[in-house]
C-alpha positions in Angstrom: 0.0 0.0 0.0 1.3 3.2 -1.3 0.1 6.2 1.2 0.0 9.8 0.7 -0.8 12.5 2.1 -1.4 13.5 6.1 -3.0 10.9 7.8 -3.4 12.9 11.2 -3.7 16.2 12.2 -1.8 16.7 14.8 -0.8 14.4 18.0 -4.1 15.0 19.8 -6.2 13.5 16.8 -3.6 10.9 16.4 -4.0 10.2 19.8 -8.3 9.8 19.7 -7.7 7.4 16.6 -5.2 4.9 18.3 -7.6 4.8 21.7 -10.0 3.5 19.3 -8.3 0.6 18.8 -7.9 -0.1 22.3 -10.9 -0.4 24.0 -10.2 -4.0 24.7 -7.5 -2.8 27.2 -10.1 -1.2 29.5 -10.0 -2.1 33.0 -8.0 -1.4 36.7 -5.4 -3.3 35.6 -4.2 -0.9 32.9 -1.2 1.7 33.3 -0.2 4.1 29.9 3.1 5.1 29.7 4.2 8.0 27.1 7.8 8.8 25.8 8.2 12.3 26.0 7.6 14.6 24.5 6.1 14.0 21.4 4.5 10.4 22.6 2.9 12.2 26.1 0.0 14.6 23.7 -0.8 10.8 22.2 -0.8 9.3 25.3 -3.2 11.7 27.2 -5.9 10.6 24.7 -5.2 6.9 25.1 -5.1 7.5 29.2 -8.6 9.4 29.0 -10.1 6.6 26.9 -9.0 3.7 28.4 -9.8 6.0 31.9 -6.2 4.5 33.4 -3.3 6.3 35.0 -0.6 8.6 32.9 2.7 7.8 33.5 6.3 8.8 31.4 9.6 6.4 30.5 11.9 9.0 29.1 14.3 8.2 26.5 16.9 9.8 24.4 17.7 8.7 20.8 21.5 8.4 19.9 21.6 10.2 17.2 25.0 9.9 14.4 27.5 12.8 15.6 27.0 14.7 12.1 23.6 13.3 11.0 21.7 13.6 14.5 18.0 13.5 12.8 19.5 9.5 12.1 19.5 6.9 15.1 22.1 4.7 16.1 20.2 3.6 19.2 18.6 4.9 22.1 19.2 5.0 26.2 16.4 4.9 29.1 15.7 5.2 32.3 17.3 2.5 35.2 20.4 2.3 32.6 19.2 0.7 29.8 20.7 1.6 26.3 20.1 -0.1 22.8 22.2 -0.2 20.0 21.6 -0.2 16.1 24.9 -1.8 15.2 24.0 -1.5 11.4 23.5 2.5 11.4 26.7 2.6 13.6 28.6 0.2 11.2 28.1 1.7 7.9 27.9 5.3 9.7 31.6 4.7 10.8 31.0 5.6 14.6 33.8 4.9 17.1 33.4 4.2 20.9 34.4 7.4 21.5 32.0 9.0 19.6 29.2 7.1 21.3 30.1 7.9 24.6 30.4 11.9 23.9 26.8 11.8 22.2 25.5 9.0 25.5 27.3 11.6 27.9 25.1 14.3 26.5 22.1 12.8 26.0 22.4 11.1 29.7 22.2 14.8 31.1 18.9 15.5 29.5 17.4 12.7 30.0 18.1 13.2 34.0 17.3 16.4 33.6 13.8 15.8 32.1 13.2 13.0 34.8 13.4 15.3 36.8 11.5 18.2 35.5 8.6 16.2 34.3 8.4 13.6 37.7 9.8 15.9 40.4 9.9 14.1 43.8 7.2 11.9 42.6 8.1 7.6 41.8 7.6 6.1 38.7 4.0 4.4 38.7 3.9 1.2 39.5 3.7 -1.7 37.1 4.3 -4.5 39.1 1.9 -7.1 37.5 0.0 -4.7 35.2 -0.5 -4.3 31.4 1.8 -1.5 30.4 0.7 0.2 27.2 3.9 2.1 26.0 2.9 5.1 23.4 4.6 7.2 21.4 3.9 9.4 18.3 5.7 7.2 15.8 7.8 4.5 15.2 11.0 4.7 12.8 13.8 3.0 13.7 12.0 1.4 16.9 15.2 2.0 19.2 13.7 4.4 21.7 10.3 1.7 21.5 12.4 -1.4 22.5 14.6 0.6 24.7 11.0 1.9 26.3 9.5 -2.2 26.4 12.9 -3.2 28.2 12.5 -0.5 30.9 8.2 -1.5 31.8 9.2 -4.9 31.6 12.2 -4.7 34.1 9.7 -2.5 36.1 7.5 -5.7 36.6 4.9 -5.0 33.9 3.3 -8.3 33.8 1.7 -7.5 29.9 3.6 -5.0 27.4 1.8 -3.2 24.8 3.2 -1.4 22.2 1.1 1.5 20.5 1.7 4.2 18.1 -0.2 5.6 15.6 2.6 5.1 12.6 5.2 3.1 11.9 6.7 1.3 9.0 5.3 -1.9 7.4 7.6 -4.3 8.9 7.9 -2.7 12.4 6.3 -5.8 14.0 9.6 -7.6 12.8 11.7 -5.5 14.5 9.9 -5.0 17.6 7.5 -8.0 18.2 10.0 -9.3 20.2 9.7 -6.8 23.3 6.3 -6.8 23.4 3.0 -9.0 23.7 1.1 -7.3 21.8 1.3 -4.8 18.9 -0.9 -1.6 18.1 -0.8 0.5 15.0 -3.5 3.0 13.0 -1.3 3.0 10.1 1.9 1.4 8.5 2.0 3.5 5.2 4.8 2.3 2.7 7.3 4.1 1.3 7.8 5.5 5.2 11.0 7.8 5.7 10.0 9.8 8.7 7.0 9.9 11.3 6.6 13.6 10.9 5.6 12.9 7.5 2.2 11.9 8.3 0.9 14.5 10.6 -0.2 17.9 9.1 1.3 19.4 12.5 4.3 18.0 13.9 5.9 21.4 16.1 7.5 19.7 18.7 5.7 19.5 21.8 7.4 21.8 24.8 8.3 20.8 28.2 5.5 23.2 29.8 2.6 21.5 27.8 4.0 17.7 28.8 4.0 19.0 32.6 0.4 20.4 31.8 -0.8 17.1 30.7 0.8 14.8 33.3 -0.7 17.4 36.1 -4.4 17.2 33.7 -4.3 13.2 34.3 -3.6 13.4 37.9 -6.6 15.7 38.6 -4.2 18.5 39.2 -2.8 22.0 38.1 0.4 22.3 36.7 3.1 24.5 38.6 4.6 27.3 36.6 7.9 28.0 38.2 8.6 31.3 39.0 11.8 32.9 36.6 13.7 35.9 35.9 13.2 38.0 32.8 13.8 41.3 32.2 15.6 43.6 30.4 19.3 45.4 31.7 21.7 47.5 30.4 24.8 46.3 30.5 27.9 48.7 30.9 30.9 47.1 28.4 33.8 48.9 27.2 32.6 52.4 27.3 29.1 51.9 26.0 25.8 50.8 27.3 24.6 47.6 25.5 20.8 46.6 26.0 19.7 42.7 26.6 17.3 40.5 28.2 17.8 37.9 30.7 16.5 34.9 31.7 16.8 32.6 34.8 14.6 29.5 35.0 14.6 28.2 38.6 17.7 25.9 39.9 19.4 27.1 36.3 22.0 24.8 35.5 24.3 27.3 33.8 24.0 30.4 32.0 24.2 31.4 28.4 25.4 34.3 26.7 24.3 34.9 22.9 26.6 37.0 20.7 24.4 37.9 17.8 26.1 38.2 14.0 25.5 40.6 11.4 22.2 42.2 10.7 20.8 40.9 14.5 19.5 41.8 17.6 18.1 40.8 20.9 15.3 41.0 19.3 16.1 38.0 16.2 13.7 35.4 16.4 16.2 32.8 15.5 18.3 33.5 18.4 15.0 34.3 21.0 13.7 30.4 19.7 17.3 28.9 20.4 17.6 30.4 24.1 13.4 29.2 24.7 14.9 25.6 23.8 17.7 26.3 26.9 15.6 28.3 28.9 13.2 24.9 28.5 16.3 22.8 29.4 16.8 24.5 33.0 19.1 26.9 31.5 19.3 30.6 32.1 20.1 33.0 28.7 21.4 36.8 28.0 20.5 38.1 24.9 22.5 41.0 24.1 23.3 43.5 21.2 27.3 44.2 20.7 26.4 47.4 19.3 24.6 50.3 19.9 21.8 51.6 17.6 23.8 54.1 16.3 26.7 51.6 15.6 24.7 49.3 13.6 24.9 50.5 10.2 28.3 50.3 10.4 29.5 47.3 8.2 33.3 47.2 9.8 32.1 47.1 13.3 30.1 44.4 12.0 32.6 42.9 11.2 35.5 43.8 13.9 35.6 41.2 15.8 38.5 42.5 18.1 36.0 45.4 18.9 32.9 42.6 19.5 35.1 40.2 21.8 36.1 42.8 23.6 32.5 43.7 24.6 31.5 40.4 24.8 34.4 39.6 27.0 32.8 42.4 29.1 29.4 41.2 29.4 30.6 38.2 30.3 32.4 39.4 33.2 29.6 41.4 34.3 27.3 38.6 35.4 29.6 37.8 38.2 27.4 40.8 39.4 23.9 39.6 38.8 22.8 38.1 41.6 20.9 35.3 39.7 23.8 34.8 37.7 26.7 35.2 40.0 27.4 31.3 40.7 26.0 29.7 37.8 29.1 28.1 34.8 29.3 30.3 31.8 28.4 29.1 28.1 28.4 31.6 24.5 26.5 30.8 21.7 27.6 33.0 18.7 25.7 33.1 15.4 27.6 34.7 11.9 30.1 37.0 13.4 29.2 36.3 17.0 30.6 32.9 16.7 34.0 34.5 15.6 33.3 37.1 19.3 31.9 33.8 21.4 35.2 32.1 20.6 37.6 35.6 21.0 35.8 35.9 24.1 36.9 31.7 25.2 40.3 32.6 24.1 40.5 35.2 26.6 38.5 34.0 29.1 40.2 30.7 29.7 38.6 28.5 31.9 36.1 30.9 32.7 34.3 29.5 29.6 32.8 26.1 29.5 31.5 25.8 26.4 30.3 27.0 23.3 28.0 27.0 20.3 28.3 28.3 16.6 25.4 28.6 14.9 25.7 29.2 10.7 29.0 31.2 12.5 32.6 32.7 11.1 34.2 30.9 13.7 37.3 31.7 10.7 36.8 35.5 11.3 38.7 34.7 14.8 42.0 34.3 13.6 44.2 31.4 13.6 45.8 32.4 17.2 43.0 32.9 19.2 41.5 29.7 17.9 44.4 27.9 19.1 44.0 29.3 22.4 40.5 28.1 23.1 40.0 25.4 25.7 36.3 25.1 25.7 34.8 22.4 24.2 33.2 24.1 20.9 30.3 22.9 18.7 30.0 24.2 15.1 26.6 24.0 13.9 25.6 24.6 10.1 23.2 24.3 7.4 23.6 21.2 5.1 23.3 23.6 2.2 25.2 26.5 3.4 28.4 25.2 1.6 30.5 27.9 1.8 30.5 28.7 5.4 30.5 24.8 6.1 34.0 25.0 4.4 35.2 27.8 6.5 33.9 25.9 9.5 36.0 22.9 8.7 39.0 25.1 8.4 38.3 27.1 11.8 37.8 23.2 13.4 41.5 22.5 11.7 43.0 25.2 13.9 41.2 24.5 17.3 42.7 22.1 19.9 40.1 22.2 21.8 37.1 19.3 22.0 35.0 20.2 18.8 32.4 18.7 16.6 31.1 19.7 13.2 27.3 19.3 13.0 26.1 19.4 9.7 21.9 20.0 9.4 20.9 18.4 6.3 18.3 20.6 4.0 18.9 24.2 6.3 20.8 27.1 4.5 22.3 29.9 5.7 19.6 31.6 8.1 17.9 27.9 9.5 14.7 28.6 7.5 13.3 25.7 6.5 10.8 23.5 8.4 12.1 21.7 11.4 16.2 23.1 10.9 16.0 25.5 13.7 14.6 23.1 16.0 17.4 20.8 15.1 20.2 23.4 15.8 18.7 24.7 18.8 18.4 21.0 20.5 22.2 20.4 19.4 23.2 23.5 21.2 20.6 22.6 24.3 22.3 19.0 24.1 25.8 20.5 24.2 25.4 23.4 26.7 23.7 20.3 29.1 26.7 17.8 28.6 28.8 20.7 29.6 27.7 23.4 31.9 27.0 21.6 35.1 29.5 21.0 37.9 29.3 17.1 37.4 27.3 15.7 33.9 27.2 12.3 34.3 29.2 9.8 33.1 28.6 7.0 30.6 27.2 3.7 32.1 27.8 0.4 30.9 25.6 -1.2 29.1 23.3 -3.6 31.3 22.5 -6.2 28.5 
């Protein structure tokens, strides 16, 4: 069967359709259990249908080091991690490039353990059919890494259900589970997204607002800081906004490039990703509004580092701000500024994040003299500047990575790219910023 077309509107409707098929699961004995994010707007509707208790199993896909959209497995709660040892065979990826991309994606998966469950246990599935949903199946890692997790947890009947997957996804997955759910198993299938008319990703706040909605309860919206300062920096006042989420596991700075602002809504929909992730931002401009037509202070980047170098010092100041580690994320020329500024600051820069940056524009010496870990992210078709990226990575000696976005040009335009560079950055900032990310554990199989 060849299938065109949407097939649901969004996650909710998706959602209504696959509780229709699983009426026969009715009864007290019945627990739902959602993979965030995207699987916990599905799950709600199956959890009010089948009039059982709402529960989360988070997992992290492991996603190829310069193709992250592609999974070479997936890790869970209680330790467990699965491997596609195809997709990390003909993808050419090392041990060590595992454990960097498992070491970041541990941190946010702890970290939204803990955001979406607070002090509350996992429900418990001791003897109980577990219905495991999510939004899609593609590869099936993060489903068979979600089955292995229930079933250690004592579920005494798994049951797998999503409302898309590929035709032969009960090959692949039949093994984990008893029982197998699906609305639809269009063929060709290349990715989930394909089949819903609206895919936007689903944000922490609204997975907290549905888990509180099943309990019976009202969600919490914790109390943050945001507000706009002036910020004194080399002789000029620079305007920005900052934002603290509560217990903030680091802070952010955002250079901004050529042509932006505080005000860009690229870089405002990067720092809501971190702000999401527990992590406060400060969106500044490097120049005044009078300096801003100027194309060589644009383009100065001894000038830009030097303010940003500044700014940075200055939330030593901020009370909300004062003890939390330091990260720059730099987009166009603000990449070639966030790593001036690393260069000078030493140590007092954990890590940072180019996004479609000049990272070149810094100059061979003070790329050299970085020591924070550095992640270049750019378009898949932006070409050129993916060249001058590989040459700035050439002269660092720092850790680095080259993430390439397939289908985004310059400016992260096109459906979905933007959300892909802001998690990269979110991912790397999280690996980073805190005192002690953890570690990579061994695998339990």
């Amino acid at each position: 069967m060849h299938v065109t077309g949407t097939n649901f509107t969004d996650r909710t409707d998706a959602g209504r359709r696959l509780a229709a098929r699983l009426g026969h699961l009715r009864g007290p004995g019945t627990v739902v259990v959602a993979l965030p994010r995207g699987g916990v707007p599905v799950a709600a509707e199956v959890a009010a249908a089948l009039g059982a208790p709402l529960d989360i199993c988070v997992i992290r896909k492991l996603g190829v080091p310069y193709q992250p959209e592609l999974g070479m497995g997936a890790i869970g709660e209680d330790g467990v991690r699965v491997l596609n040892d195809q997709v990390m065979r003909v993808a050419g990826v090392g041990a060590g490039q595992l454990a960097e991309v498992e070491r970041a994606e541990r941190a946010e998966l702890e970290r939204r353990a803990r955001r979406y469950r607070g002090d509350r246990p996992p429900a418990d599935l001791r003897g109980r059919t577990v219905v495991v949903v999510d939004d899609g199946v593609a590869t099936g890692s993060t489903a068979r890494a979600a089955c292995r997790i229930v079933k250690a947890r004592g579920a005494a009947r798994v049951v797998l259900a999503v409302p898309v997957a590929p035709r032969d996804w009960t090959d692949r997955l039949s093994d984990v589970a008893d029982e197998l759910v699906c609305v639809s198993t269009p063929s060709p299938f290349f990715a989930i997204g394909e089949f819903y008319r609206d895919f936007s990703q689903t944000g922490d706040d609204e997975v907290l607002r549905l888990l509180a909605a099943a309990r019976g309860e009202q969600p919490h919206a914790p109390a943050e800081v945001d507000r706009e300062l002036t910020v004194p920096a080399a002789g000029v006042l620079l305007a920005g906004r900052l934002t603290v989420p509560v217990r903030a596991a680091g802070v952010v700075v955002f250079a901004h490039g050529s042509g932006s602002s505080r005000h860009s809504p690229r870089n405002r929909h990067v720092a809501a990703h971190l702000n999401r992730a527990g992590l406060a931002t400060l969106l500044f401009d490097l120049l005044t509004e009078a300096e801003e037509p100027d194309r060589r202070k644009v383009f100065d980047v001894d000038l830009l580092g030097t303010r940003l170098t500044a700014v940075a010092g200055r939330l030593a100041d901020q009370e909300e701000t004062r003890d939390l580690p330091l990260g720059l994320f730099g987009a166009s020329t603000g990449a070639a500024a966030a790593l001036w500024t690393a260069a000078r600051m030493g140590e007092g820069v954990r890590a940072v994040v180019s996004r479609g940056g000049r990272p070149d524009l810094a100059g061979p010496e003070r790329l050299a003299a970085v020591t924070a870990p550095t992640l270049l992210v750019v378009g898949g078709r932006d070409t050129v500047v993916i060249e001058l990226n590989r040459q700035a990575q050439s002269r660092l000696r720092c850790e680095s990575v080259l993430a390439v976005v397939p289908h985004a040009g310059h400016l992260f335009e096109e459906p979905g790219t933007l959300d892909q560079a802001a998690e990269l950055a979110r991912d790397w900032f999280l690996g980073r910023l805190p005192a002690d990310p953890p570690g990579p554990p061994g695998d339990p199989a």
